[in-house]
C-alpha positions in Angstrom: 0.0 0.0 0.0 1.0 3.2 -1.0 0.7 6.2 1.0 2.3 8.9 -1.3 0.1 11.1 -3.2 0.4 13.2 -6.2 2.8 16.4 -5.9 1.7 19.4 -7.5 4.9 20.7 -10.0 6.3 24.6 -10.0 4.6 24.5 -13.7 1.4 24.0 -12.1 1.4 26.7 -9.4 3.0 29.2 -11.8 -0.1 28.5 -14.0 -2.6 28.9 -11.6 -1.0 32.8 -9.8 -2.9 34.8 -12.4 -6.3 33.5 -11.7 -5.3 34.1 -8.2 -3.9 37.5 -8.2 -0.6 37.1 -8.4 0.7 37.2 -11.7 2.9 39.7 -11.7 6.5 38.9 -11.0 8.4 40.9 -8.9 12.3 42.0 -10.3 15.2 42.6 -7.7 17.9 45.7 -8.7 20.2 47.2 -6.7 17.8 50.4 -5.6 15.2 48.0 -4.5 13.0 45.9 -6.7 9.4 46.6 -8.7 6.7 43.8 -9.9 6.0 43.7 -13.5 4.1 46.7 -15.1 5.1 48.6 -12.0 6.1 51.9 -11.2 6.6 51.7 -7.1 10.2 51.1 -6.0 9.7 48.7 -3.3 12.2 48.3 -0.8 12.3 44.7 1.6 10.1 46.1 4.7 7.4 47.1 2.1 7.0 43.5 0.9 5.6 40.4 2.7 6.4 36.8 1.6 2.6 35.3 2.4 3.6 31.6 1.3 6.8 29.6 0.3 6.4 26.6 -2.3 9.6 24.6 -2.1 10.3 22.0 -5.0 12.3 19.0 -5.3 13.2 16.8 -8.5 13.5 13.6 -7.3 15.2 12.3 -10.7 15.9 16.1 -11.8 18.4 18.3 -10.1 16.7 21.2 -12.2 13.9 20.7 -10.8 15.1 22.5 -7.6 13.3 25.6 -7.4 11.2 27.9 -4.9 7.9 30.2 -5.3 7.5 32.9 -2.7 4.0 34.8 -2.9 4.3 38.6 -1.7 1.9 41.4 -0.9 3.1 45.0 -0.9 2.3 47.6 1.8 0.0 49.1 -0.9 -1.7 46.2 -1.8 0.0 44.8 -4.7 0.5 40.9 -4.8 3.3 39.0 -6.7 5.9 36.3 -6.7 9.4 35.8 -7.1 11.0 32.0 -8.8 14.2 31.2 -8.2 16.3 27.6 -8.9 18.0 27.0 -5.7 21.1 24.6 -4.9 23.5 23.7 -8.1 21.0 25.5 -10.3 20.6 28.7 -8.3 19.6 32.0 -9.9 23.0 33.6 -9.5 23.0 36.1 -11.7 20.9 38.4 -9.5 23.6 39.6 -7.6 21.4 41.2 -5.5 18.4 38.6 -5.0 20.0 37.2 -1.3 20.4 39.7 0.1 17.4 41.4 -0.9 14.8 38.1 0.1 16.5 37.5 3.2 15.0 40.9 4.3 11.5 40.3 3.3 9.5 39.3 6.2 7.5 36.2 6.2 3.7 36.1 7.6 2.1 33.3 5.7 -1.3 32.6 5.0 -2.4 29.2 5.6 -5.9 30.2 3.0 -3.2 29.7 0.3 -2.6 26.0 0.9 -6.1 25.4 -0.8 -5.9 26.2 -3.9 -2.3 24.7 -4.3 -3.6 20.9 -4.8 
């Protein structure tokens, strides 16, 4: 008996953000970072990270990759992907250090519509 169930891919999620308000992706610089279409420079303490999707290929090392969701102080909502481990998304030079200042308050409604 197996007691595994179906995981739900990066693809999948990334499809389903617009329908849920958060299609716009948000872009790190150095003078702070702006989701798409944007014109608010948004600096960490503005944003909140609302829920982490962490992914794992099993057979694919490329597979490795991580979904944060964000709100903005003025309402906006977004995400950032990012490959993490041997693939990580190093050409942002300032990505790091800009995510590890983003406070976290997650929102356990978003675990719904995930599956």
């Amino acid at each position: 008996m197996s007691t595994s169930k179906e995981m739900t891919t990066y693809s999948q999620v990334l499809n389903k953000l617009p329908e849920k308000g958060y299609g716009k992706e948000l872009n790190i610089t150095r003078a702070g970072a702006k989701f798409d279409e944007g014109s608010e420079l948004l600096q960490p303490e503005q944003l909140k990270i609302v829920k982490t999707y962490r992914f794992e290929g099993d057979s694919d090392p490329s597979d490795m990759a991580v979904i944060y969701l964000l709100h903005s102080e003025s309402g906006e909502k977004g995400f950032i992907l990012n490959a993490y481990g041997t693939y990580s998304d190093e050409d942002n030079q300032f990505y790091n250090e800009f995510i590890k200042r983003v406070p976290v308050d997650e929102m356990k409604e978003l675990d719904e519509w995930q599956r």
